[in-house]
gemmi code that builds the backbone of each chain (N, CA, C; Angstrom):
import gemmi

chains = {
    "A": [
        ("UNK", (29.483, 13.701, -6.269), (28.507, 12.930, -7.044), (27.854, 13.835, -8.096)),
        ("UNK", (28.024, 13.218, -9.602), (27.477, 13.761, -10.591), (25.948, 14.447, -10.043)),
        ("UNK", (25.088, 15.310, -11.183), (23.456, 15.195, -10.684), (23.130, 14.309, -11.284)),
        ("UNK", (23.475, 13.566, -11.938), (23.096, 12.932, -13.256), (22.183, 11.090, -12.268)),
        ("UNK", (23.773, 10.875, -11.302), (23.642, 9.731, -10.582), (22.577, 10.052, -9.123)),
        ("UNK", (22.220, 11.350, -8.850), (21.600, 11.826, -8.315), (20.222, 11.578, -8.383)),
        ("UNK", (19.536, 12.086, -9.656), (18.339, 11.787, -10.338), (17.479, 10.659, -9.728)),
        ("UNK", (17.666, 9.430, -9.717), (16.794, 8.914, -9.442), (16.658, 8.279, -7.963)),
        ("UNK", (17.202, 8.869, -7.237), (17.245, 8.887, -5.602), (16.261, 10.047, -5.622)),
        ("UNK", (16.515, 11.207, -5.854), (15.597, 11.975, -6.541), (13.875, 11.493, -6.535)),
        ("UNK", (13.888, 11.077, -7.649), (12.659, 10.539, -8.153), (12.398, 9.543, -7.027)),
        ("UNK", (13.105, 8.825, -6.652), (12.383, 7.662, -5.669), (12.155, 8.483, -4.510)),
        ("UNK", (12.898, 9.743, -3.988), (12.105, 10.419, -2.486), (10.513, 11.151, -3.153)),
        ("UNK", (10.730, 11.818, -4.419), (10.036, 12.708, -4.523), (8.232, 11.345, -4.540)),
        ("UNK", (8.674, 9.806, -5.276), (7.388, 8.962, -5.265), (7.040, 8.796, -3.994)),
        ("UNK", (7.826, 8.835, -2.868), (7.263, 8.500, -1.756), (6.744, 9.412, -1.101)),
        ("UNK", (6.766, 11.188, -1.881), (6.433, 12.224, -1.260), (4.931, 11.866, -1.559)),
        ("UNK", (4.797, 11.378, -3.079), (3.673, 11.536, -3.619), (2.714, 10.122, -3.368)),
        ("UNK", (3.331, 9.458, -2.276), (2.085, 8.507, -2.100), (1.884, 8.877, -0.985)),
        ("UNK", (2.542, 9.586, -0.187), (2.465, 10.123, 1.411), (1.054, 10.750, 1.526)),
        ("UNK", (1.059, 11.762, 0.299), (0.168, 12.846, -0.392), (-1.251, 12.015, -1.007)),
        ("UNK", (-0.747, 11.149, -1.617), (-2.189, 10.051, -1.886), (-2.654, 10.000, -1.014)),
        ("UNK", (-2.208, 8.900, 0.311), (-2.417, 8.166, 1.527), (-3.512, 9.214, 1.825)),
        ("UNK", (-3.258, 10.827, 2.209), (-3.473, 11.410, 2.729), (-5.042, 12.365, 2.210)),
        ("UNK", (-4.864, 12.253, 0.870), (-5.816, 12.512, -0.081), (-6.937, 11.968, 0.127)),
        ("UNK", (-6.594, 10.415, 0.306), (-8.043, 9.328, 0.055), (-8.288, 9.364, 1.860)),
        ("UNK", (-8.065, 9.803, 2.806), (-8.154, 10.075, 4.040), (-9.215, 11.382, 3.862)),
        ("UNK", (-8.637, 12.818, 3.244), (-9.701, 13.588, 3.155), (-10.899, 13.276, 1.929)),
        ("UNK", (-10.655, 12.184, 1.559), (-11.633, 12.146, 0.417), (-13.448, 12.206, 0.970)),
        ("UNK", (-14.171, 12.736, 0.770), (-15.846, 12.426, 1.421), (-16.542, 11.892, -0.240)),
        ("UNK", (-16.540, 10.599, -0.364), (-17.343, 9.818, -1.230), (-18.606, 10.479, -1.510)),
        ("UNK", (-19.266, 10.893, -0.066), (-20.721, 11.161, -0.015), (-20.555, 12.507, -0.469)),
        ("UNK", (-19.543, 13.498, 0.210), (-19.726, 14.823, -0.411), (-19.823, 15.054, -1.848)),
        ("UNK", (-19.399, 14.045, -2.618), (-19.331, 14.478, -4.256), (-20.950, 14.243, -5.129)),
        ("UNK", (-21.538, 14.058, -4.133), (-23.274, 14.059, -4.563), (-23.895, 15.164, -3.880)),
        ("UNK", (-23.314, 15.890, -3.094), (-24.317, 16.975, -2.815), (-23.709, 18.536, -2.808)),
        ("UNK", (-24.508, 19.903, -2.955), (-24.189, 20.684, -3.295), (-22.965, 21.330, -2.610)),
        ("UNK", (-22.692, 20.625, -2.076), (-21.062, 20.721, -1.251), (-20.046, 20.021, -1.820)),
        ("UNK", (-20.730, 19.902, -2.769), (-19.211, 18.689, -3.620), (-17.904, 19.819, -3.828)),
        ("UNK", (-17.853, 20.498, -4.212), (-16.707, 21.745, -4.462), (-14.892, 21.032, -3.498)),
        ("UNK", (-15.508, 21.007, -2.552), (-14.834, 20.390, -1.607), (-14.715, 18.994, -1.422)),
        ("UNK", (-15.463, 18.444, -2.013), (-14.712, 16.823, -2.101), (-13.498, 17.112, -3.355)),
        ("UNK", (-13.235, 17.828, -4.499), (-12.998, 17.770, -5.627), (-11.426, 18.095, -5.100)),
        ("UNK", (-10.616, 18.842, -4.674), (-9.608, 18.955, -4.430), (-8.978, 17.572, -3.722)),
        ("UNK", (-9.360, 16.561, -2.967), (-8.707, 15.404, -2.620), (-9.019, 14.800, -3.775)),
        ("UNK", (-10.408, 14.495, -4.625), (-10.191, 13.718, -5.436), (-8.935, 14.031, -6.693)),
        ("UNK", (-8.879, 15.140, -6.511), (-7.873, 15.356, -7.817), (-6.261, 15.185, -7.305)),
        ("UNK", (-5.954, 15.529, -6.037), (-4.700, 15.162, -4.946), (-4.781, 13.549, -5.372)),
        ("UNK", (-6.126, 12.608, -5.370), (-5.616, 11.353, -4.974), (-5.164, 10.738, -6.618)),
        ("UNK", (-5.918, 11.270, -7.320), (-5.968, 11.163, -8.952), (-4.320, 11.513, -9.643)),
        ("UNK", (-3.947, 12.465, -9.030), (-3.101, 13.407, -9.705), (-1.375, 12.923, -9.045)),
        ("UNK", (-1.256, 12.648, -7.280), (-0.864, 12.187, -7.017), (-0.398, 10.454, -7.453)),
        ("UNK", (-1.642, 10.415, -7.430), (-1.350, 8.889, -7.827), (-1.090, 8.557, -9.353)),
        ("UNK", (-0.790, 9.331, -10.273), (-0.592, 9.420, -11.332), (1.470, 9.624, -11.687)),
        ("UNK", (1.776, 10.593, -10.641), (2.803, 10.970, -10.816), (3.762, 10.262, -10.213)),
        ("UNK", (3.223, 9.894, -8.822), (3.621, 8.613, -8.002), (4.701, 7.645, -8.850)),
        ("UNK", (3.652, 7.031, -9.639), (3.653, 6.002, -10.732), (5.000, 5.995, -11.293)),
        ("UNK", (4.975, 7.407, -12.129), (6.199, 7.841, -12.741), (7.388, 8.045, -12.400)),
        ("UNK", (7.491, 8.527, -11.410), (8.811, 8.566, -10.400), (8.966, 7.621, -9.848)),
        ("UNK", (8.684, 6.500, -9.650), (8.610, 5.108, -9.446), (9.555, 4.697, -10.296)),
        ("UNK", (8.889, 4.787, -11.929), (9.536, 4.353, -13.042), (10.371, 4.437, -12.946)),
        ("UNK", (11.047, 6.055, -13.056), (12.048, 6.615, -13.417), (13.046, 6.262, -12.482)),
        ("UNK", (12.763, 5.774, -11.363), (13.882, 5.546, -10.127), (14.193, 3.745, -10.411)),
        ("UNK", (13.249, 3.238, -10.643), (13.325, 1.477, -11.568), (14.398, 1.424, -12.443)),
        ("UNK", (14.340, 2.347, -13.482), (15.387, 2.121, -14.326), (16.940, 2.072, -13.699)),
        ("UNK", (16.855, 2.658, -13.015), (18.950, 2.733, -12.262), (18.774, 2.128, -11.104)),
        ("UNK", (17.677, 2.190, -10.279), (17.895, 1.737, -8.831), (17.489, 0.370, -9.094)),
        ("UNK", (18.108, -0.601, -8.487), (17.435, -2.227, -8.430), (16.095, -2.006, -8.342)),
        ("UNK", (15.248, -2.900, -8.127), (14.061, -3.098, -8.078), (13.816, -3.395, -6.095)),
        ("UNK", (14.583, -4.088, -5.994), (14.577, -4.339, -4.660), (14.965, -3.090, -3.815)),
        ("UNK", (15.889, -2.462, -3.666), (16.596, -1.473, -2.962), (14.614, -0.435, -3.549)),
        ("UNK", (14.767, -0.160, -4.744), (13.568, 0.937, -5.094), (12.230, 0.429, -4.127)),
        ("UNK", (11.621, -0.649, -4.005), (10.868, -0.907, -3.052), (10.880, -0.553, -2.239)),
        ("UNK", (12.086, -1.499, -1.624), (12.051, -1.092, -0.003), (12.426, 0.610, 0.748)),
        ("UNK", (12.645, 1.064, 0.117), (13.267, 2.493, 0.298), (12.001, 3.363, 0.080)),
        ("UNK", (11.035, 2.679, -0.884), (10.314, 3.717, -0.970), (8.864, 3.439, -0.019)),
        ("UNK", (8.977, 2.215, 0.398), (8.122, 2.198, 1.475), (8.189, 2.492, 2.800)),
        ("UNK", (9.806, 1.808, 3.081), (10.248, 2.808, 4.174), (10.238, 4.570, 4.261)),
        ("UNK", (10.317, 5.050, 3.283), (10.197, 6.743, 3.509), (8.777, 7.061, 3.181)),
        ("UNK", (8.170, 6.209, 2.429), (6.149, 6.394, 2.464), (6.095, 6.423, 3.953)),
        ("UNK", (6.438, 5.345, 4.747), (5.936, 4.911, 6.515), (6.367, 6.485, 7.517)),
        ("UNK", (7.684, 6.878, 7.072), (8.126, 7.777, 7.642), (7.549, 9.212, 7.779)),
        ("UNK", (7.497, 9.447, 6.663), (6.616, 10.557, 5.755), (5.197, 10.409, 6.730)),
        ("UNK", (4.602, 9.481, 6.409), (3.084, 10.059, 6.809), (3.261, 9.653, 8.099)),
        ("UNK", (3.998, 9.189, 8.771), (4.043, 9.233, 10.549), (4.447, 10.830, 10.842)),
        ("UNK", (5.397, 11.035, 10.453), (5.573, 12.627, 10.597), (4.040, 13.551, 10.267)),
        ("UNK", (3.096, 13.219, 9.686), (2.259, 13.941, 8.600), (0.949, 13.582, 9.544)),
        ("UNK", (1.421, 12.307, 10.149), (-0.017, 12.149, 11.584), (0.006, 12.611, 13.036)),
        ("UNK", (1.510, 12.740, 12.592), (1.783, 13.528, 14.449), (1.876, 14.711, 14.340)),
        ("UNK", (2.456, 15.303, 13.146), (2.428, 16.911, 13.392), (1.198, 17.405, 12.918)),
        ("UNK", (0.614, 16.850, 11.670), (-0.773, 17.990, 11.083), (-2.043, 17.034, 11.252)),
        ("UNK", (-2.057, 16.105, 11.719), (-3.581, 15.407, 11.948), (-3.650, 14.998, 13.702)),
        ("UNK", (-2.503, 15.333, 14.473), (-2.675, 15.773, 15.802), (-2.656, 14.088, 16.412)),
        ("UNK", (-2.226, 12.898, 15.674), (-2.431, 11.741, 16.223), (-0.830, 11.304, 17.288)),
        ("UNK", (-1.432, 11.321, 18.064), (-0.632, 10.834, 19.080), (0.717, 9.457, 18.489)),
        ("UNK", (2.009, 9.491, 19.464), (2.943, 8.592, 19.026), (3.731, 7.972, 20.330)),
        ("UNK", (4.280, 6.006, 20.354), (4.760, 6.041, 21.798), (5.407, 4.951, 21.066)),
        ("UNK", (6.469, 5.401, 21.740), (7.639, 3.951, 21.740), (7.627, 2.669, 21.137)),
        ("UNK", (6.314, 2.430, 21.916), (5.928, 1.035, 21.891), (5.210, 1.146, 20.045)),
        ("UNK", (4.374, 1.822, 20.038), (4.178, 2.106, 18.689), (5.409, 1.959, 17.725)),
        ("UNK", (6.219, 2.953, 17.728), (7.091, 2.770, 16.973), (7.731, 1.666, 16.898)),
        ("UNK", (7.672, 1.267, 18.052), (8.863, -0.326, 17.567), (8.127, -1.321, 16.882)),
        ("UNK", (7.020, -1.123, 17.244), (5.925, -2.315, 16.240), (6.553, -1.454, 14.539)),
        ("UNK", (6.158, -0.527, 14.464), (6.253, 0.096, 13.341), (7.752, -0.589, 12.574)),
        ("UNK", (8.440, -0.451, 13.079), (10.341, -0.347, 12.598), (10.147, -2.123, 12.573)),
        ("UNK", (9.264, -2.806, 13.395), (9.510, -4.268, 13.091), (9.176, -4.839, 11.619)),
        ("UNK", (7.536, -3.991, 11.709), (6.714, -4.169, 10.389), (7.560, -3.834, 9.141)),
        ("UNK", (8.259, -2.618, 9.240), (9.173, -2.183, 8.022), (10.404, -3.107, 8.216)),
        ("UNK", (11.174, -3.416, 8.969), (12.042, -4.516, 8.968), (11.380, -5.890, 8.015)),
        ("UNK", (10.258, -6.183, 8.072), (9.376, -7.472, 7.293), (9.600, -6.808, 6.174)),
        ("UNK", (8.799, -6.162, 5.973), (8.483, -5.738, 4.846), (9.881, -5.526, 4.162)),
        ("UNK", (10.880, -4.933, 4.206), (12.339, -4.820, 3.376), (12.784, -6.107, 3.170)),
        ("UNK", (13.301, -6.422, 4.299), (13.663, -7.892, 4.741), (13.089, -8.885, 3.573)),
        ("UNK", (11.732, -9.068, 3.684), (10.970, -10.186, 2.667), (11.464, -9.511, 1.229)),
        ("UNK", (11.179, -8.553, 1.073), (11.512, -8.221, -0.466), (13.309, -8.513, -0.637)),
        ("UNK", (13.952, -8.176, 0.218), (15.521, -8.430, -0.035), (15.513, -9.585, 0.220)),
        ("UNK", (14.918, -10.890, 0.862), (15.131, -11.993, 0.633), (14.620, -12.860, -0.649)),
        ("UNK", (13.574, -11.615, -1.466), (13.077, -12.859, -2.732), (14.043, -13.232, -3.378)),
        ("UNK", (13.739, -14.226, -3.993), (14.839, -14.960, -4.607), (14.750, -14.241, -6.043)),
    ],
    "B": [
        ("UNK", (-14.490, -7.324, 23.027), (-13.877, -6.511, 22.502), (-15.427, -5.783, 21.366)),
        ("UNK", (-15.998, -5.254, 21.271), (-17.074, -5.046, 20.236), (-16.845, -4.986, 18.939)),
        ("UNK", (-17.451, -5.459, 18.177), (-17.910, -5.552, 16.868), (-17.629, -3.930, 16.029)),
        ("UNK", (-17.769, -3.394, 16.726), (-17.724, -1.920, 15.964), (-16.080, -1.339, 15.522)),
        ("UNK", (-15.804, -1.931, 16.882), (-14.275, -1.608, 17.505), (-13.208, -2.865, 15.976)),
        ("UNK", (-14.212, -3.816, 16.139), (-12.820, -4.591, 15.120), (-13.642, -4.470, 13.306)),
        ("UNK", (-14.312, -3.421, 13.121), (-14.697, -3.372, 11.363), (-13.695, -2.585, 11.031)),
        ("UNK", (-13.386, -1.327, 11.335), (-12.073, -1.088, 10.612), (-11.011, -1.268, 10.293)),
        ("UNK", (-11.108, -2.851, 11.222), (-9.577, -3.518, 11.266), (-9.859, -4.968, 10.347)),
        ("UNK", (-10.941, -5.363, 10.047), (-11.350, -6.189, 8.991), (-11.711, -5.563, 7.769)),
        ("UNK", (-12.149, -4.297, 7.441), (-11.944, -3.539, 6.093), (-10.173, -3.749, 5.933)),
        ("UNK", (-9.433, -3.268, 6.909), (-7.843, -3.112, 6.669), (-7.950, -4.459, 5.823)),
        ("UNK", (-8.336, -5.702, 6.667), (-7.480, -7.111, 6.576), (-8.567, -7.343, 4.698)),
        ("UNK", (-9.947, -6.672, 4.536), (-10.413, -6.562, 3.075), (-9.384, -6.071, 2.361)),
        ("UNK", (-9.004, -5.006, 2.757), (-7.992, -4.486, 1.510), (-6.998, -4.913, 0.952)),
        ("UNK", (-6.504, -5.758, 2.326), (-5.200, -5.952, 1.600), (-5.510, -7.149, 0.687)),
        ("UNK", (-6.387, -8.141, 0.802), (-7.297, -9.167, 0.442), (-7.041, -8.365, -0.911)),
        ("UNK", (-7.880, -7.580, -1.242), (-8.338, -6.646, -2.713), (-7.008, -6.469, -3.428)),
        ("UNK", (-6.424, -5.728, -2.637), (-4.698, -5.524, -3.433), (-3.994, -6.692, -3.544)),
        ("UNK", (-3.683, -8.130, -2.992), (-3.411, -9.357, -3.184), (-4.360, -10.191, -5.076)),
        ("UNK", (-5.335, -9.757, -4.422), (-6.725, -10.307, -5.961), (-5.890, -9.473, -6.799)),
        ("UNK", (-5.946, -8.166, -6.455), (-5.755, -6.745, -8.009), (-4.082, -7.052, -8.789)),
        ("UNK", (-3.317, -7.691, -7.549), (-1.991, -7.975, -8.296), (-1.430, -8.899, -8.847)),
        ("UNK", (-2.708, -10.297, -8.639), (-3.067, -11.447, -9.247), (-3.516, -11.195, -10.237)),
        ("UNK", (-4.375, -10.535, -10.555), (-5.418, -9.962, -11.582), (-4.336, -9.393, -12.824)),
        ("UNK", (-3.391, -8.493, -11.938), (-2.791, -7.718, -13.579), (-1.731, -8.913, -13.806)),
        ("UNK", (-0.987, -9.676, -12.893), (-0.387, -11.207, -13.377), (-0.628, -11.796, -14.344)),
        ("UNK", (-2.268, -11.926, -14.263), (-3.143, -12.799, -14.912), (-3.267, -12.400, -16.242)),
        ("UNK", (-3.429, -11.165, -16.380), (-3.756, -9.843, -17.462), (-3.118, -10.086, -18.969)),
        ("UNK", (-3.361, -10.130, -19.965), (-2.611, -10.465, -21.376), (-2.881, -9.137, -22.128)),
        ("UNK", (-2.518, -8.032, -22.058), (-2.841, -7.026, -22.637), (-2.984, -7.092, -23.926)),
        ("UNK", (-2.130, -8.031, -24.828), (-2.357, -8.538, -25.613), (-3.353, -9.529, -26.134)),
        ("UNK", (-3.745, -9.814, -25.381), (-4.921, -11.064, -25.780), (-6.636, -10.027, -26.086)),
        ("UNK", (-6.173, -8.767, -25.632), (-7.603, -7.978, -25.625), (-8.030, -7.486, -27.141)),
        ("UNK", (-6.462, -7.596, -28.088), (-7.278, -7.414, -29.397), (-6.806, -8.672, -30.151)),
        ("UNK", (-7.186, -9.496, -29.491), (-7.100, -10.992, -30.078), (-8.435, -11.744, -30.637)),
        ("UNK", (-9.193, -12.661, -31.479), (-9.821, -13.548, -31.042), (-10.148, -13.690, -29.830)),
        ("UNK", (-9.306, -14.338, -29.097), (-9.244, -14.940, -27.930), (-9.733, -13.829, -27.022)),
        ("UNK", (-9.768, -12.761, -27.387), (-10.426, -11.928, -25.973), (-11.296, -12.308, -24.823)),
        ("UNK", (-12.166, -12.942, -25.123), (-12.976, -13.321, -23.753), (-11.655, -13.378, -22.455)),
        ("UNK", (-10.713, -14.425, -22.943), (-9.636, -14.311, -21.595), (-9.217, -13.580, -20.791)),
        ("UNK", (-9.578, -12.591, -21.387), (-8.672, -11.583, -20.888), (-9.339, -11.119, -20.318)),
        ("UNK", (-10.313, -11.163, -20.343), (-11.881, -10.136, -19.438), (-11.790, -9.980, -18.091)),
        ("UNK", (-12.034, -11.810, -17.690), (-12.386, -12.259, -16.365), (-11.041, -11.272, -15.582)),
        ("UNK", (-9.515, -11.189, -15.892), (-8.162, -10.734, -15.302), (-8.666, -9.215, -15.288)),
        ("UNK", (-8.995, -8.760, -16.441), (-8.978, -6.981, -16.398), (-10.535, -6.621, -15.849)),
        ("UNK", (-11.761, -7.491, -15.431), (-12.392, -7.008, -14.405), (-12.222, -7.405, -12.858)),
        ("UNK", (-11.389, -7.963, -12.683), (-10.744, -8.634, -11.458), (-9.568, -7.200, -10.726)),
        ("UNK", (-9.055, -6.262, -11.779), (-8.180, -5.721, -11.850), (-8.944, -4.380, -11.540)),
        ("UNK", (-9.547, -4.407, -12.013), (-10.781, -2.734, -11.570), (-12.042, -3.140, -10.965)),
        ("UNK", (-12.455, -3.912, -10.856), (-13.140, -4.697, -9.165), (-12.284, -4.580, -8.249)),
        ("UNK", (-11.077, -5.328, -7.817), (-10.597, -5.023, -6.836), (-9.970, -3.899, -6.441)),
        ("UNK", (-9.768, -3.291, -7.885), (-9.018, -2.239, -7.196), (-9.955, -1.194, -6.469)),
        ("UNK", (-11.366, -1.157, -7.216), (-12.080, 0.048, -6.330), (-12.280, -0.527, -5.047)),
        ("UNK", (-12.681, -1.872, -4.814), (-13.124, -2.019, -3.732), (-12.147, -1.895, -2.535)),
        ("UNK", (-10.960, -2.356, -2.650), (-9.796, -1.904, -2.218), (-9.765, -0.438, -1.852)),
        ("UNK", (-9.962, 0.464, -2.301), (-10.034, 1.892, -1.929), (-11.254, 1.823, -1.181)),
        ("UNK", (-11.868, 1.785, -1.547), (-13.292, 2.069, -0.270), (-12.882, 1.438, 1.168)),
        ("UNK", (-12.231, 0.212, 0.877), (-11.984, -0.702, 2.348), (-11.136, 0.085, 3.259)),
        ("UNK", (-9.965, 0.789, 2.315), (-9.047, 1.627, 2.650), (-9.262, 2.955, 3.282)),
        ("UNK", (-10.395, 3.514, 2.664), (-10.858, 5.045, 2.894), (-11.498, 3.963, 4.374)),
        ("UNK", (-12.637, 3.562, 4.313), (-13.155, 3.424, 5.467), (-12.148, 3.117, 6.680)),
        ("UNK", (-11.264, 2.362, 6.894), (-9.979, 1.520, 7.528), (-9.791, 2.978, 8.233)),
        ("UNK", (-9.063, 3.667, 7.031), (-8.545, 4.926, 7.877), (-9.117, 5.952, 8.386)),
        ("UNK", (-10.583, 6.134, 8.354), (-11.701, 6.786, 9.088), (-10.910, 6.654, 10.599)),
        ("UNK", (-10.875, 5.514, 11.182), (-10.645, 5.451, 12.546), (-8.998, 4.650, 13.118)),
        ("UNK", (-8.862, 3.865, 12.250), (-7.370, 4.224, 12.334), (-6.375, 4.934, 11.358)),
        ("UNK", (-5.177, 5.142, 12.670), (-4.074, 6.141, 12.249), (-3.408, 6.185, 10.907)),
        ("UNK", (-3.169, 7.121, 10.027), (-2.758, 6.631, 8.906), (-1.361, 5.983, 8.858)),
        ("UNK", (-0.691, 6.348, 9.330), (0.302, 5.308, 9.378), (0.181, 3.910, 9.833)),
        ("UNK", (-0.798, 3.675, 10.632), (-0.492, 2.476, 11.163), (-1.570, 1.421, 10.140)),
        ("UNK", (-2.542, 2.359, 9.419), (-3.489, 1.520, 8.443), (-2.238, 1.008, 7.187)),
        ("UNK", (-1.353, 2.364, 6.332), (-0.746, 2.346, 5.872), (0.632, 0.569, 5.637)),
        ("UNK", (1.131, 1.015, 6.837), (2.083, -0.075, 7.109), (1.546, -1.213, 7.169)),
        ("UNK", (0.095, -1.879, 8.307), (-0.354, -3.058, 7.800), (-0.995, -3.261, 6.671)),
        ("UNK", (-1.551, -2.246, 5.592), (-2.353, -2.729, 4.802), (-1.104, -3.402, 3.608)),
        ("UNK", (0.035, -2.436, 3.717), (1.211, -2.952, 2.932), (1.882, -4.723, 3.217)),
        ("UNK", (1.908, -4.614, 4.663), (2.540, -5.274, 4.950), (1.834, -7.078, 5.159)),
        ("UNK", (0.645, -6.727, 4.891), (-0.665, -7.824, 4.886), (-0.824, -8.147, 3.808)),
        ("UNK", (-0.741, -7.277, 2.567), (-0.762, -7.692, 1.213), (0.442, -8.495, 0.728)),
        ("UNK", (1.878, -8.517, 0.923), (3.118, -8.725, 1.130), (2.636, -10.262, 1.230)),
        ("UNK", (2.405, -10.435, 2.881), (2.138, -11.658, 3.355), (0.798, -12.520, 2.714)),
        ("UNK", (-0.147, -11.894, 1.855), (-1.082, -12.913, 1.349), (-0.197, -13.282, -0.184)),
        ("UNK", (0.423, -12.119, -0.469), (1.188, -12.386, -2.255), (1.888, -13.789, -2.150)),
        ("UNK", (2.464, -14.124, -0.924), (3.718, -14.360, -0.341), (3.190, -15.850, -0.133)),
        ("UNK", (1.991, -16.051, 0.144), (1.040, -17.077, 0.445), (0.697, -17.382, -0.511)),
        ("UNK", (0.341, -17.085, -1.797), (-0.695, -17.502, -3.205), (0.501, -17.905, -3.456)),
        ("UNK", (1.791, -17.070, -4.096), (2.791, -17.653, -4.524), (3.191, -18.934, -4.086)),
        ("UNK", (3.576, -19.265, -3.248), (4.268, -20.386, -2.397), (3.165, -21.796, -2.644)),
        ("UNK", (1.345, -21.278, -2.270), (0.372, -22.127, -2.564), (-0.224, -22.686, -3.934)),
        ("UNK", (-0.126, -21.445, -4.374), (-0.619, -21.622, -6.037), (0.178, -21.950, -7.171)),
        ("UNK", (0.734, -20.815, -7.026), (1.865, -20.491, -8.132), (3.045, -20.971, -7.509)),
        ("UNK", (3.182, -22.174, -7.305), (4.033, -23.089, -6.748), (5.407, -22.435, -6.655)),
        ("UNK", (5.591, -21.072, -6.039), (7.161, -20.912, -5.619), (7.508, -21.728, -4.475)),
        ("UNK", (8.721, -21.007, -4.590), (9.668, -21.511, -3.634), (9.488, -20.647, -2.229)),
        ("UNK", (9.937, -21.249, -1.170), (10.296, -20.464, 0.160), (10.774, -20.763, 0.766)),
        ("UNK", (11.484, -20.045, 2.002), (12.421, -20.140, 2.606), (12.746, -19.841, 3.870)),
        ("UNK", (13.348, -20.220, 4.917), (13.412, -19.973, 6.444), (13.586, -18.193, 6.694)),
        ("UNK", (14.099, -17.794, 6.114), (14.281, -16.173, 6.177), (13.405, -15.821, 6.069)),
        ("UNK", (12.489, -16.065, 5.131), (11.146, -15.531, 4.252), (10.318, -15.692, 5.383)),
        ("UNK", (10.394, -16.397, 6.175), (9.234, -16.926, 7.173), (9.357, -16.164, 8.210)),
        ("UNK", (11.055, -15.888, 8.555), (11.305, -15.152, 10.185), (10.761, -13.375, 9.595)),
        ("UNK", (11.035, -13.266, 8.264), (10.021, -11.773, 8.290), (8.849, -11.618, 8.211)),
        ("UNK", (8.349, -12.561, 7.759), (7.204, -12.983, 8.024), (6.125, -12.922, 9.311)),
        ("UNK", (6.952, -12.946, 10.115), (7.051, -13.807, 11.495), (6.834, -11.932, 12.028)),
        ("UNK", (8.429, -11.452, 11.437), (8.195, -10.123, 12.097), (6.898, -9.145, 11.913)),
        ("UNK", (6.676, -9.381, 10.561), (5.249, -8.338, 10.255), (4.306, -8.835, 11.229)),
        ("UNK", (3.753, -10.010, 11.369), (2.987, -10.449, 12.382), (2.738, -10.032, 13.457)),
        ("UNK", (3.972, -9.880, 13.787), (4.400, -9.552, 15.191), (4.095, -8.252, 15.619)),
        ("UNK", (4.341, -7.251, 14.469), (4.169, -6.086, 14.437), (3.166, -5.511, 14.232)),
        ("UNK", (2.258, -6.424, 13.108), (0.566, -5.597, 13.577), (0.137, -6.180, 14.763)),
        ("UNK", (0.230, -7.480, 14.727), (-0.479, -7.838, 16.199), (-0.124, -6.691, 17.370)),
        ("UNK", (1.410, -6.255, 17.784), (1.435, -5.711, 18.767), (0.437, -3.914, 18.210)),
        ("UNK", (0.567, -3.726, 16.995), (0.047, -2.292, 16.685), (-1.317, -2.336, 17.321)),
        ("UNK", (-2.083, -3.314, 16.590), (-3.758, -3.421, 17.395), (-3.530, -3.009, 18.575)),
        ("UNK", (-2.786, -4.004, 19.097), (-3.045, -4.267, 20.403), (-2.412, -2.530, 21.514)),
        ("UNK", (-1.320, -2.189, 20.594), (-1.028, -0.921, 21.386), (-2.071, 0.458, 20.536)),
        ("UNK", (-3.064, 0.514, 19.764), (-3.678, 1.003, 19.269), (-4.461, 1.488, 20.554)),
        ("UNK", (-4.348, 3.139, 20.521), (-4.780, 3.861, 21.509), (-6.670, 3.859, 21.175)),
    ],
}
model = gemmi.Model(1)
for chain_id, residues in chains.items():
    chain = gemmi.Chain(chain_id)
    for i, (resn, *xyz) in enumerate(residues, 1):
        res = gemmi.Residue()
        res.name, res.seqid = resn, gemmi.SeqId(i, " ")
        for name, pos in zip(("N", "CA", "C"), xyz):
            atom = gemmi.Atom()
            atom.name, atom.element = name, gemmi.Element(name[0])
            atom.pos, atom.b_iso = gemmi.Position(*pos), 0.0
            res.add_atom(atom)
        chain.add_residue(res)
    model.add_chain(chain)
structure = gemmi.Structure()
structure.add_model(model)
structure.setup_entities()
């Protein structure tokens, strides 16, 4: 495979890196910290959620143009779901069970599913 | 079940509410109509569009205070899906369909059981 046809598989993992990274941003975000002399430290999520969510956008685009619209959705929500489940069990210490997951894989089954069924 | 215990799970069910309005809103939106005469029209859509969208983030930041990010993640997606899915079909007189419904059916299925297996 060319890199060329590569590219925007590419771009569509790297958008779902970068909403993983949002998600995760507006999680450390402290609203309240950015009014008091501790703001220093709110400023790095706000600019993660700003900056992220900016680039997000773009690699979105760029994966729109060649990838269907449908396949680009669903792919990129399925690896958003994946991404930050990995990102809650290994670095935010949140627990994971079976039963969880299968709710999970049902919800993403809807969610693809409905978009590959629009007409 | 207490009151305390189900607000972060009614901010979730706000948000997705907010992101359903915000994607109505840019629908609605005439980017063109803003250096028109006609501008007033366009107002009511592009403050509908940055109204909901902040409020939407706050519902969101709070949501995931106490639940998991993945599991806020997947229903807040997968709730917005199902209200789009609802205006369309109600309002904006689409079409729908028995498939559309059994995924439907599945997302349901799948936050309901998430709450409910929510440690």
């Amino acid at each position: 495979m060319k890199l060329v046809n590569l590219l925007p598989w590419l771009s569509l993992v790297g958008a779902a890196l970068c909403q993983t990274a949002w998600t995760l941003s507006l999680k450390l975000l402290r609203w309240s910290d950015l009014t008091t002399p501790q703001w220093p430290s709110a400023v790095g999520p706000l600019l993660g959620y700003i900056g992220f969510g900016i680039v997000n956008t773009i690699l979105l685009a760029v994966a729109m143009r060649t990838i269907t619209l449908t396949t680009t959705f669903a792919v990129w929500t399925a690896l958003t779901l994946a991404f930050i489940k990995c990102v809650d069990v290994i670095w935010l210490q949140a627990g994971w069970s079976w039963t969880e997951l299968a709710f999970l894989l049902l919800i993403a089954i809807g969610i693809v599913g409905l978009k590959v069924a629009a007409p």
